[in-house]
C-alpha positions as a printed NumPy array, in Angstrom:
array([[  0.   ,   0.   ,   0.   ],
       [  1.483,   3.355,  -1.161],
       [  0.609,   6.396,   1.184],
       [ -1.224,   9.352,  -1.247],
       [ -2.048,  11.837,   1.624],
       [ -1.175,  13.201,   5.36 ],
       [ -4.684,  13.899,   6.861],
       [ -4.17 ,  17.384,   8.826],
       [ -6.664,  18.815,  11.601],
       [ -7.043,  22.266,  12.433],
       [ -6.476,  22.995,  16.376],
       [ -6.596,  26.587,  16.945],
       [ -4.692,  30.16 ,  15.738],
       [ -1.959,  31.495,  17.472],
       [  0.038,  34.523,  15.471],
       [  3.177,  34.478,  13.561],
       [  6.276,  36.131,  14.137],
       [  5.089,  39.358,  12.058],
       [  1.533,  39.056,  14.495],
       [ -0.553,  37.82 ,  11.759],
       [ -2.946,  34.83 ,  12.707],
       [ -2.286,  31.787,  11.49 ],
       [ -3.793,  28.358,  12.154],
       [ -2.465,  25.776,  14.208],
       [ -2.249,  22.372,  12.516],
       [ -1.291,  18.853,  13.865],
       [ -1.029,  15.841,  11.869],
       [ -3.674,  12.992,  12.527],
       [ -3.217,   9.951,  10.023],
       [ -3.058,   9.12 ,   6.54 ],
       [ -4.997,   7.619,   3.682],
       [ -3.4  ,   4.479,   1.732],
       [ -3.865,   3.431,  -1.839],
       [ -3.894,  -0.499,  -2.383],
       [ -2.854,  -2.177,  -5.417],
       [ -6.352,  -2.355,  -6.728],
       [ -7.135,   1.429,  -6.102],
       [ -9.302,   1.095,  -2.969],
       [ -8.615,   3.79 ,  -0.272],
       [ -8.012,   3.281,   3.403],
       [ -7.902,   5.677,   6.104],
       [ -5.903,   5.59 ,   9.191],
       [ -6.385,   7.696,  12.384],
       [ -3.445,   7.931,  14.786],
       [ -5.022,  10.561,  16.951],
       [ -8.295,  11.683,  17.143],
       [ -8.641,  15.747,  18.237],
       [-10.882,  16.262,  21.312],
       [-10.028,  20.058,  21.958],
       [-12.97 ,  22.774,  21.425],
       [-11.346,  24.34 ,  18.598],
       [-11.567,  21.605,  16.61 ],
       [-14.365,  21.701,  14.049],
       [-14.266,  17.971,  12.851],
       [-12.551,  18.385,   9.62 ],
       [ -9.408,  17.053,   7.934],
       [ -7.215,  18.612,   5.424],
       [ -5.755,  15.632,   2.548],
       [ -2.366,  16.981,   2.208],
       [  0.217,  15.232,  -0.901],
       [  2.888,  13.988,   1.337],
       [  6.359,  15.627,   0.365],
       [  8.234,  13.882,  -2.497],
       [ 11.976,  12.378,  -1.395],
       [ 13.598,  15.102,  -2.678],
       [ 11.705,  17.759,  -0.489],
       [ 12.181,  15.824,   2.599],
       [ 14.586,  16.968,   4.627],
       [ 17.855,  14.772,   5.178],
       [ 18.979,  12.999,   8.252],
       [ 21.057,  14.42 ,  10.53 ],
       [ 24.487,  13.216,  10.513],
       [ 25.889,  11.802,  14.054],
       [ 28.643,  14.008,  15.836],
       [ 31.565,  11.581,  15.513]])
């Protein structure tokens, strides 16, 4: 099963650095594809704070290249 999206939930606003508000967003899960083209969902965490509304965002997970590489050990 290949992974095709990060689900995302929306927990609040705090503001940014330049005092704009901005949303606060914590990763939940992910949705699988299977061989055959069937979709899965998996929860991880479920939000339970007021702020939440009950909806997901279906992010594109970043690509290998975009990821960020692995920090070397101090030898």
């Amino acid at each position: 099963m290949k992974i095709i999206y990060q689900l995302w939930a929306t927990v609040g606003t705090y503001k940014d650095r330049d005092g704009r508000p901005a949303k606060r967003q914590v990763p939940v899960g992910v949705v699988f594809q299977s061989d055959g083209g069937n979709l899965s969902m998996r929860l991880d965490i479920i939000p339970v704070c007021p702020d939440w509304k009950g909806f997901l965002a279906f992010r594109r997970p970043p690509s290998a290249d975009e990821q960020p590489s692995p920090q070397q050990p101090a030898p």
